[in-house]
mmCIF file as Biopython writes it, N, C-alpha, C and O atoms, coordinates in Angstrom:
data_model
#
loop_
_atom_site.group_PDB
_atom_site.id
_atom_site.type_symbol
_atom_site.label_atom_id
_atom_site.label_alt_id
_atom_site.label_comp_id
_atom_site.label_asym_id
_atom_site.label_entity_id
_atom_site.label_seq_id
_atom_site.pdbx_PDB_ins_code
_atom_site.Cartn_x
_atom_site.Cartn_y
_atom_site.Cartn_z
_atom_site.occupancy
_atom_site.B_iso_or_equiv
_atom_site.auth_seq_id
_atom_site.auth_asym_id
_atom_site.pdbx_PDB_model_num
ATOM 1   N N  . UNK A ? 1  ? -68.261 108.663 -58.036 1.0 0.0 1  A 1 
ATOM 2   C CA . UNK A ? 1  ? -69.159 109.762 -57.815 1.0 0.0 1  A 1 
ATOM 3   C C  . UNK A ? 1  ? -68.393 111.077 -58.002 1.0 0.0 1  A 1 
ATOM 4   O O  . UNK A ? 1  ? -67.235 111.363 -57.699 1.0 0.0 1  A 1 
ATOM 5   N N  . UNK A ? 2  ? -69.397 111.823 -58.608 1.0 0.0 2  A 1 
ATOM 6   C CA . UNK A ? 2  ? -68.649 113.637 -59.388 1.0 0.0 2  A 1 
ATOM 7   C C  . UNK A ? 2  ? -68.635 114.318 -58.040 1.0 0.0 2  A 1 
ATOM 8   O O  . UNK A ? 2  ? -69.753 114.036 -57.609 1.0 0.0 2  A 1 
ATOM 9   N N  . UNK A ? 3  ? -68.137 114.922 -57.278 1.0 0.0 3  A 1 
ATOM 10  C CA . UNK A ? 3  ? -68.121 115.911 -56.172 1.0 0.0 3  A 1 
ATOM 11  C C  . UNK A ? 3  ? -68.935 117.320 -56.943 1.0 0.0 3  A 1 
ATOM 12  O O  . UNK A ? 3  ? -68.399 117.740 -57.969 1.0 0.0 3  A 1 
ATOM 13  N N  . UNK A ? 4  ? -69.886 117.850 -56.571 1.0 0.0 4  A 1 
ATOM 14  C CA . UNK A ? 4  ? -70.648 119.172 -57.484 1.0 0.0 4  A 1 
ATOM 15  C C  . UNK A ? 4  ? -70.403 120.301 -55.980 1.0 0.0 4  A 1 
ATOM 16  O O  . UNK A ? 4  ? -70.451 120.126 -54.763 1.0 0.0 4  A 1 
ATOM 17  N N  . UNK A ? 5  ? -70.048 121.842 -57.171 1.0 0.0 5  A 1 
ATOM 18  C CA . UNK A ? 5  ? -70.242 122.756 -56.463 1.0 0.0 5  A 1 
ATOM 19  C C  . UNK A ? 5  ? -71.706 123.366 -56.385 1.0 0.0 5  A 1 
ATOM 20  O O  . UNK A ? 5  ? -71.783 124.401 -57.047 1.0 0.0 5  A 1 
ATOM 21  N N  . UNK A ? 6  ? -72.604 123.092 -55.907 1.0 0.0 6  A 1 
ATOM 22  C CA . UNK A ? 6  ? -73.727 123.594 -56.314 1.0 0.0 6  A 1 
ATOM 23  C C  . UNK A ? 6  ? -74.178 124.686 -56.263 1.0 0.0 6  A 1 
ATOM 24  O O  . UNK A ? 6  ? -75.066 125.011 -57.051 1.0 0.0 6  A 1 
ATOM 25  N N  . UNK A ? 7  ? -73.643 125.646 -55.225 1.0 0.0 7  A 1 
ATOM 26  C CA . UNK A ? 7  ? -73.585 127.450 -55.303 1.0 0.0 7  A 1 
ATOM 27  C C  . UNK A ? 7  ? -72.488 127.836 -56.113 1.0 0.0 7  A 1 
ATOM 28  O O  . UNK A ? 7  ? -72.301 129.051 -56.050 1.0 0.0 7  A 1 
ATOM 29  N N  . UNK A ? 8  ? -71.524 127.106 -57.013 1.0 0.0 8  A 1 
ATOM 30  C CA . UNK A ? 8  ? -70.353 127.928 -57.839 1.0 0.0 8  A 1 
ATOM 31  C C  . UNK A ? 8  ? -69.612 128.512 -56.786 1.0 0.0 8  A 1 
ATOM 32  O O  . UNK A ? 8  ? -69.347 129.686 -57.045 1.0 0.0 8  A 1 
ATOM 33  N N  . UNK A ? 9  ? -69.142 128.093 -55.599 1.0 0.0 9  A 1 
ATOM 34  C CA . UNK A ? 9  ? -68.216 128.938 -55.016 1.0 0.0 9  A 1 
ATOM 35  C C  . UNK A ? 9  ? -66.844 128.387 -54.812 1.0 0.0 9  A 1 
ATOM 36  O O  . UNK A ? 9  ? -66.166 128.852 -53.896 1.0 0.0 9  A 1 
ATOM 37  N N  . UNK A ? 10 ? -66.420 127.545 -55.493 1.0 0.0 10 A 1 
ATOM 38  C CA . UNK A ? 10 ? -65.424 126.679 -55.323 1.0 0.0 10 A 1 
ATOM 39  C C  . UNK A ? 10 ? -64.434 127.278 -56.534 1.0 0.0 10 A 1 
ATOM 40  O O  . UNK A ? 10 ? -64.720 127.458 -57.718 1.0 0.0 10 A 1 
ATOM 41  N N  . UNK A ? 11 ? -63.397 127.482 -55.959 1.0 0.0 11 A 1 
ATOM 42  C CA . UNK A ? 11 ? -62.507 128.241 -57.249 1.0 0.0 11 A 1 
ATOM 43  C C  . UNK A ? 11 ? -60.892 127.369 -56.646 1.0 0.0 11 A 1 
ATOM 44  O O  . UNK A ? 11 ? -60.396 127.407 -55.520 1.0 0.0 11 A 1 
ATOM 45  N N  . UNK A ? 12 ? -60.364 126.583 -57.994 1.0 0.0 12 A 1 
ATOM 46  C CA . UNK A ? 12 ? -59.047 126.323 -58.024 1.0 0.0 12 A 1 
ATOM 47  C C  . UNK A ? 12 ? -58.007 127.288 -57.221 1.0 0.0 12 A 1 
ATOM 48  O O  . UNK A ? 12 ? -58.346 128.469 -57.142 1.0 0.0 12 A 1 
ATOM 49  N N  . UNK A ? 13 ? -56.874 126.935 -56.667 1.0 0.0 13 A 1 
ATOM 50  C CA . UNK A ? 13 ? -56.093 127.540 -56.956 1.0 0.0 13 A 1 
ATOM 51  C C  . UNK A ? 13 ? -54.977 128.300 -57.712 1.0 0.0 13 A 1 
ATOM 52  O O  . UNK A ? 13 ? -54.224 129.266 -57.590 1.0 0.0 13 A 1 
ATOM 53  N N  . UNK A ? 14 ? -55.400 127.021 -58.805 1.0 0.0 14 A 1 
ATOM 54  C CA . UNK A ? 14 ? -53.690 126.162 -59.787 1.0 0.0 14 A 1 
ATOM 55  C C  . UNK A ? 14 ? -53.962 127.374 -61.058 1.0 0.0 14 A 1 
ATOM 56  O O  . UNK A ? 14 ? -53.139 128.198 -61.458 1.0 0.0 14 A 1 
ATOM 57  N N  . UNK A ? 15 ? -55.455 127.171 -61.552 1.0 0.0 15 A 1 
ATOM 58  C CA . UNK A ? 15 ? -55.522 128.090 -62.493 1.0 0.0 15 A 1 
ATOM 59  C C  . UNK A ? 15 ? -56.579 128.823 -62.466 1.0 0.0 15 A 1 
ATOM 60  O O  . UNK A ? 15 ? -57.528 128.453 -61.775 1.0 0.0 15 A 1 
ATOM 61  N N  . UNK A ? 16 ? -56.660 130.222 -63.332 1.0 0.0 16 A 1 
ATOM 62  C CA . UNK A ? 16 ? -57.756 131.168 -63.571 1.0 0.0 16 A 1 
ATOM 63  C C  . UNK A ? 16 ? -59.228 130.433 -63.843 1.0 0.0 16 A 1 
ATOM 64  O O  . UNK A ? 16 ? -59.271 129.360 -64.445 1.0 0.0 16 A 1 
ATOM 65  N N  . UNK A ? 17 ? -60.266 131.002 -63.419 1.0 0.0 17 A 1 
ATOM 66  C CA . UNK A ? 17 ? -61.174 130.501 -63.960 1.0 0.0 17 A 1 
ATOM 67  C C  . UNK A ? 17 ? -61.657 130.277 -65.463 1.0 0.0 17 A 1 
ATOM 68  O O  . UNK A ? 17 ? -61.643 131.335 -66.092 1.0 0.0 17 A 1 
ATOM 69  N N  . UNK A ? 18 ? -61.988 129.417 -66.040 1.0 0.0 18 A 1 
ATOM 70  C CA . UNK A ? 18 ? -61.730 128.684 -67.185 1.0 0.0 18 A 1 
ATOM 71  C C  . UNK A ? 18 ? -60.487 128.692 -68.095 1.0 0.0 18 A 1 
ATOM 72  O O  . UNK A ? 18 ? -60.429 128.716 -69.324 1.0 0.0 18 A 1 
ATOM 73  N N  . UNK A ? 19 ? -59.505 128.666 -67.169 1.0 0.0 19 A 1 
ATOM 74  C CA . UNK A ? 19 ? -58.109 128.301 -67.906 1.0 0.0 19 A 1 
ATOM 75  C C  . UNK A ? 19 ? -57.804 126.608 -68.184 1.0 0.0 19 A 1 
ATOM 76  O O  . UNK A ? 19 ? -58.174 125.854 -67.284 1.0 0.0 19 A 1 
ATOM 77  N N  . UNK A ? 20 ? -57.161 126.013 -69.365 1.0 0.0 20 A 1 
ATOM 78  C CA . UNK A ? 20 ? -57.223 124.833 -69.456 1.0 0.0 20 A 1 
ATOM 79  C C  . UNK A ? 20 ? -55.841 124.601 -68.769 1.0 0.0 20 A 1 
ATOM 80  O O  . UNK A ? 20 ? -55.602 123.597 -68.098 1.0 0.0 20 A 1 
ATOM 81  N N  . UNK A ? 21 ? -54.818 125.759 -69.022 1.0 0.0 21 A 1 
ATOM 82  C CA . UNK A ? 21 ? -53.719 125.366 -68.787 1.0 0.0 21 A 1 
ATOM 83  C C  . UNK A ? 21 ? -52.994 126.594 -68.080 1.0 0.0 21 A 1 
ATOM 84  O O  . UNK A ? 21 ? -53.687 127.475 -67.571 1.0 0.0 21 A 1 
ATOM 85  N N  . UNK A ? 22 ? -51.571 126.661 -68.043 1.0 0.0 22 A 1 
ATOM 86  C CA . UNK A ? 22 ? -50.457 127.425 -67.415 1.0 0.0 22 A 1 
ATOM 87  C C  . UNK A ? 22 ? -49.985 127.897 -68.546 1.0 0.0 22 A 1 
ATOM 88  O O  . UNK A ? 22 ? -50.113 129.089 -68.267 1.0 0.0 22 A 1 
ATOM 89  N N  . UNK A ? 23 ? -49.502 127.897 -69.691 1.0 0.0 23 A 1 
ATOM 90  C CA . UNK A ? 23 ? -49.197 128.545 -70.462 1.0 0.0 23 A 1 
ATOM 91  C C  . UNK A ? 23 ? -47.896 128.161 -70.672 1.0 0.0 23 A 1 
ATOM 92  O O  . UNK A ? 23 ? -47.372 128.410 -71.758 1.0 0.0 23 A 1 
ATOM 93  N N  . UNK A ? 24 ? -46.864 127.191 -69.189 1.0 0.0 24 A 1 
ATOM 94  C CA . UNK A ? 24 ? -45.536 126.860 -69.629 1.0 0.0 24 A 1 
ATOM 95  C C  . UNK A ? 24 ? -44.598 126.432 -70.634 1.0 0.0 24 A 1 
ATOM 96  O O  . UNK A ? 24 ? -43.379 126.584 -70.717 1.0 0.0 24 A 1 
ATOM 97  N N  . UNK A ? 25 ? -45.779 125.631 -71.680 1.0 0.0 25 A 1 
ATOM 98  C CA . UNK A ? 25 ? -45.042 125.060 -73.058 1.0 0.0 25 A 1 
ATOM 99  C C  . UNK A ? 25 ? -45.322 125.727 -74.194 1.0 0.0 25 A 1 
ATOM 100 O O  . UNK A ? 25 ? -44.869 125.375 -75.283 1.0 0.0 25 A 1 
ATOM 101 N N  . UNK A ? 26 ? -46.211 126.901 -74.004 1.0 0.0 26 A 1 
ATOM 102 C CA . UNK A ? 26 ? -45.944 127.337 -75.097 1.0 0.0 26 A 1 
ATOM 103 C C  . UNK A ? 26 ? -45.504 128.887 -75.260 1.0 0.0 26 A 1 
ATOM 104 O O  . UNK A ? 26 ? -45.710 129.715 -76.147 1.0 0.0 26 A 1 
ATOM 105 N N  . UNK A ? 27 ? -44.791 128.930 -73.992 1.0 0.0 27 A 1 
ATOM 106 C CA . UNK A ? 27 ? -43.199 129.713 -73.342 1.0 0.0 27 A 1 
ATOM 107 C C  . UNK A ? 27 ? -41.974 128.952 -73.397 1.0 0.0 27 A 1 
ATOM 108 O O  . UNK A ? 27 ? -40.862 129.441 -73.195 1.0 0.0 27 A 1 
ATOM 109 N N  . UNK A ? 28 ? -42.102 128.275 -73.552 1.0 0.0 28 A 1 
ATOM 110 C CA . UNK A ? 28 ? -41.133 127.235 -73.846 1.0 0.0 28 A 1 
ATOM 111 C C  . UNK A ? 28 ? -39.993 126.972 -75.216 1.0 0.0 28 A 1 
ATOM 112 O O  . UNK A ? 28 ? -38.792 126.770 -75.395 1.0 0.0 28 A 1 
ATOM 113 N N  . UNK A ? 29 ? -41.502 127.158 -76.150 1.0 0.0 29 A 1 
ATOM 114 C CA . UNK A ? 29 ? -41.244 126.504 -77.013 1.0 0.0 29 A 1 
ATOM 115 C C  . UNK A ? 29 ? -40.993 127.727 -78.349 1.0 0.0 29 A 1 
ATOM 116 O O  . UNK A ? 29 ? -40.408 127.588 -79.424 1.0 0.0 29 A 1 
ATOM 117 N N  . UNK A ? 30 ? -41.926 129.320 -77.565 1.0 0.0 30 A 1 
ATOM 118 C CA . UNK A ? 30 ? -41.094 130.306 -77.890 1.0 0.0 30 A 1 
ATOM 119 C C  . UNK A ? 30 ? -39.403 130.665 -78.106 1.0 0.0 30 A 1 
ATOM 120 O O  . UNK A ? 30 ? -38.644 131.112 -78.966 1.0 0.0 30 A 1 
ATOM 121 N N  . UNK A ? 31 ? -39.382 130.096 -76.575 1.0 0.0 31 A 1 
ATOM 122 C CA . UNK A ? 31 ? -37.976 130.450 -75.992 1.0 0.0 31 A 1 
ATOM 123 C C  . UNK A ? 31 ? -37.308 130.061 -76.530 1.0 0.0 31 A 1 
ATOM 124 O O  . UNK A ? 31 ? -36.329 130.739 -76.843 1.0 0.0 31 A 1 
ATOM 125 N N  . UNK A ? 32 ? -37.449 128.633 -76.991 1.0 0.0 32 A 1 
ATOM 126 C CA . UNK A ? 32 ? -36.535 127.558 -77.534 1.0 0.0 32 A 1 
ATOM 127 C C  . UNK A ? 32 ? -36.561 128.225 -79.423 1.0 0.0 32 A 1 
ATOM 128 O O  . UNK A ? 32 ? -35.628 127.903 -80.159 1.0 0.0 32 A 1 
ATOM 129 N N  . UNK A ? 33 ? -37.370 128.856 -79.799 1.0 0.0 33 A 1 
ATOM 130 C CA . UNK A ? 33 ? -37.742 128.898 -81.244 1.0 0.0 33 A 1 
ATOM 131 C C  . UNK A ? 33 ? -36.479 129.979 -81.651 1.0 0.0 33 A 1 
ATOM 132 O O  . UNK A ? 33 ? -35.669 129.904 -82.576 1.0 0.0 33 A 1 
ATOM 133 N N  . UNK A ? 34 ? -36.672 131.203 -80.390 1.0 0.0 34 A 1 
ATOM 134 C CA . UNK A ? 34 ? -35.931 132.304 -80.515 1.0 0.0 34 A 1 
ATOM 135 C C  . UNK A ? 34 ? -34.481 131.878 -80.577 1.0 0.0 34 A 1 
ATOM 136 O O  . UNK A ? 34 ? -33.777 132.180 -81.541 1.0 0.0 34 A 1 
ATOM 137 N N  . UNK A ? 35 ? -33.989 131.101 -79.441 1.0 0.0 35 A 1 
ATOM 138 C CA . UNK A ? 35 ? -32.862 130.449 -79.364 1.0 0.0 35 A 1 
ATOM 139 C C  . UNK A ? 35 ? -32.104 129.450 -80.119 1.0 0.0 35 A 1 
ATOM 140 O O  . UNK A ? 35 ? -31.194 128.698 -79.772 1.0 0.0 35 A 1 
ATOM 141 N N  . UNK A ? 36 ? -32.842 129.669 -81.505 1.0 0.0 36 A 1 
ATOM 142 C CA . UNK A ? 36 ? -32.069 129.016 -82.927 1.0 0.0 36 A 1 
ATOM 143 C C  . UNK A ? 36 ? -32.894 127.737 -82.787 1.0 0.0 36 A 1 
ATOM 144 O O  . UNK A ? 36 ? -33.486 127.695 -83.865 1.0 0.0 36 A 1 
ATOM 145 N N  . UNK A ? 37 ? -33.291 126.620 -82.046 1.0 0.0 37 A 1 
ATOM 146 C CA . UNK A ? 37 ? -33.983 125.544 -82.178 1.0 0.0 37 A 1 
ATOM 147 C C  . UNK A ? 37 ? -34.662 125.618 -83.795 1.0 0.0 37 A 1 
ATOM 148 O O  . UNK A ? 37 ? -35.100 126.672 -84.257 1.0 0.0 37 A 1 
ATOM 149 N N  . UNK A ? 38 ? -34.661 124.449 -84.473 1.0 0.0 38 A 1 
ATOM 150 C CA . UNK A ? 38 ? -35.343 124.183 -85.740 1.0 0.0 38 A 1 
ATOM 151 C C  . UNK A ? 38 ? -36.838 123.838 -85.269 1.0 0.0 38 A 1 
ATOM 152 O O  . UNK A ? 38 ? -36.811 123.567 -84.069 1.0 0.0 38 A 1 
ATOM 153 N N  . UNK A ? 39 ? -37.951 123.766 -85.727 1.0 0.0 39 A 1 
ATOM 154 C CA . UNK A ? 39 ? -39.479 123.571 -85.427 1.0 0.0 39 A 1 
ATOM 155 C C  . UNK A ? 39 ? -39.074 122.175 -85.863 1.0 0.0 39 A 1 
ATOM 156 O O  . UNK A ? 39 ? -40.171 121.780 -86.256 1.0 0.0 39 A 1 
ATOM 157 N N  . UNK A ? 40 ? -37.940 120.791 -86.133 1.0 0.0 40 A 1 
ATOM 158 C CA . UNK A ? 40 ? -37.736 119.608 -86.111 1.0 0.0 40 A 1 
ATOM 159 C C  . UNK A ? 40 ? -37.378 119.628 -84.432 1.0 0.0 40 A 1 
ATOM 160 O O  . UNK A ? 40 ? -38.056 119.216 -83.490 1.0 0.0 40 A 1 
ATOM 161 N N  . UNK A ? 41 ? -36.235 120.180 -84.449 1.0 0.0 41 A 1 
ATOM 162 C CA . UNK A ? 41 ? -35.490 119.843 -83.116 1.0 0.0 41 A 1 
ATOM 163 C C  . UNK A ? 41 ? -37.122 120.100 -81.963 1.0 0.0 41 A 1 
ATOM 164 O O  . UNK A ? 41 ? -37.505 119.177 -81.244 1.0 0.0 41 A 1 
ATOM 165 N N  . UNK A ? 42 ? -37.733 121.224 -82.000 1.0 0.0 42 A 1 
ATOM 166 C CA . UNK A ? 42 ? -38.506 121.704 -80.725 1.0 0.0 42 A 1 
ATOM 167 C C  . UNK A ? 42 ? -39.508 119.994 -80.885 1.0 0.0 42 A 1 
ATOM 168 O O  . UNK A ? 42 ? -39.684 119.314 -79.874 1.0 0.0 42 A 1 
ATOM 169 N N  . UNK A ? 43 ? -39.889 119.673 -81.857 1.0 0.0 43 A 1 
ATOM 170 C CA . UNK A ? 43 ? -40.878 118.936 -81.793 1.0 0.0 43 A 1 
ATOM 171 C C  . UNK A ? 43 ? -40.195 117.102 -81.553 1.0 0.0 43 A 1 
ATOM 172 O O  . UNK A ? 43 ? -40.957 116.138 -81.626 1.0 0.0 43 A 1 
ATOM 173 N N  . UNK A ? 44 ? -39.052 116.989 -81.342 1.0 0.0 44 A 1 
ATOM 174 C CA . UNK A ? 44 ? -38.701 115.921 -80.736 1.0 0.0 44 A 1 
ATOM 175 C C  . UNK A ? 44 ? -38.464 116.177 -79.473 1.0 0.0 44 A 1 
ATOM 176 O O  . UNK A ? 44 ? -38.360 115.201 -78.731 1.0 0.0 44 A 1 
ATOM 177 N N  . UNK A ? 45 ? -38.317 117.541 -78.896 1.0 0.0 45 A 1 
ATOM 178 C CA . UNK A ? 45 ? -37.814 117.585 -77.772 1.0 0.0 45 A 1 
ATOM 179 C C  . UNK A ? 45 ? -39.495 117.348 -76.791 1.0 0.0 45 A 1 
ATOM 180 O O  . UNK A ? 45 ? -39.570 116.883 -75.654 1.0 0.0 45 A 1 
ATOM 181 N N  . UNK A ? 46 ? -40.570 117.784 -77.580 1.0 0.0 46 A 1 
ATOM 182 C CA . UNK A ? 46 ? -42.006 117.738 -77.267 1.0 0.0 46 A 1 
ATOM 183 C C  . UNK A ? 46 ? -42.248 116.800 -77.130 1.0 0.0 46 A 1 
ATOM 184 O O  . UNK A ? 46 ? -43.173 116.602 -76.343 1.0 0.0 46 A 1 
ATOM 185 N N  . UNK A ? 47 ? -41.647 115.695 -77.738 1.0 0.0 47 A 1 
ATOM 186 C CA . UNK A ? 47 ? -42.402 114.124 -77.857 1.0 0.0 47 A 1 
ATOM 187 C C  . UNK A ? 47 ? -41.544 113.843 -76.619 1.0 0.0 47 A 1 
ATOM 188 O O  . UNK A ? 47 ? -42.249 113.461 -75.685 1.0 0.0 47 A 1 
ATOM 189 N N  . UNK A ? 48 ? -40.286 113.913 -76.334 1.0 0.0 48 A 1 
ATOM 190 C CA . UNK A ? 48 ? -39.373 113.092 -75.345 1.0 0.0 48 A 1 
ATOM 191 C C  . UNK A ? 48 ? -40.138 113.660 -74.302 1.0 0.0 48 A 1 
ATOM 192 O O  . UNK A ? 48 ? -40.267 112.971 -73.290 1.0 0.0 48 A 1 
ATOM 193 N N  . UNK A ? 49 ? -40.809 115.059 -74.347 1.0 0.0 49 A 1 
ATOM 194 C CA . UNK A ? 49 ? -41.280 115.344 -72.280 1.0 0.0 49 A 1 
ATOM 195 C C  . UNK A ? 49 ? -42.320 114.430 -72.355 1.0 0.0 49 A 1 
ATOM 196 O O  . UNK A ? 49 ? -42.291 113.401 -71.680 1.0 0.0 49 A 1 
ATOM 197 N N  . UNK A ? 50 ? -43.336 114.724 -73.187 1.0 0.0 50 A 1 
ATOM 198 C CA . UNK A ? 50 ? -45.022 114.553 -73.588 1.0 0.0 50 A 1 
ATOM 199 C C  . UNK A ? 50 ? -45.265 112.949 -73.084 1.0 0.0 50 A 1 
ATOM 200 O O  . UNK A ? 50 ? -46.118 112.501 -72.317 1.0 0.0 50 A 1 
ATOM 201 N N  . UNK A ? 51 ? -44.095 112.215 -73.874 1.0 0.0 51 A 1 
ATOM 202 C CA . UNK A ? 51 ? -44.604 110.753 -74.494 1.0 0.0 51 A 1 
ATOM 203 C C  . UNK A ? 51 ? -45.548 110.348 -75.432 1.0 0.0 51 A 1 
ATOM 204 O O  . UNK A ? 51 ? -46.204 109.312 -75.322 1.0 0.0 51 A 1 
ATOM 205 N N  . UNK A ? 52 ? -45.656 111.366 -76.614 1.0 0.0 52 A 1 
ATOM 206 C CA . UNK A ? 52 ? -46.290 111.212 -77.320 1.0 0.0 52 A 1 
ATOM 207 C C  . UNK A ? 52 ? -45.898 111.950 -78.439 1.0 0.0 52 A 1 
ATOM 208 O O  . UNK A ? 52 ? -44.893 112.661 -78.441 1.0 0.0 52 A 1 
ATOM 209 N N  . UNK A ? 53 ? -46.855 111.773 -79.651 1.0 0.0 53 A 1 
ATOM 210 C CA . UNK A ? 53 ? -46.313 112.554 -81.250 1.0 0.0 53 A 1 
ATOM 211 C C  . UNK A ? 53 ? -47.300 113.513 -81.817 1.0 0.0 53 A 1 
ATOM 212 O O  . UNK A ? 53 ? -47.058 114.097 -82.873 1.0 0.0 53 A 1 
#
């Protein structure tokens, strides 16, 4: 069973309202881009957190 807000007054803490995410990986992956990383190297390092390709 779905738990419903039915007056809309229920607001996350974690994120903004209609945010999907935090924004951490793709600060990340800036950081890492600036810091000489190849767009090979960033994207194995993506699969080893992720578990996925």
């Amino acid at each position: 069973m779905v738990q419903r807000d039915r007056r809309g007054m229920f607001h996350t803490q974690l994120f903004e309202p209609y945010q999907r995410r935090d924004g951490w990986l793709e600060t990340a992956i800036i950081k890492m881009y600036q810091n000489g990383m190849s767009t090979r190297e960033i994207g194995k390092f993506i699969e080893r957190i992720l578990g996925s390709s």
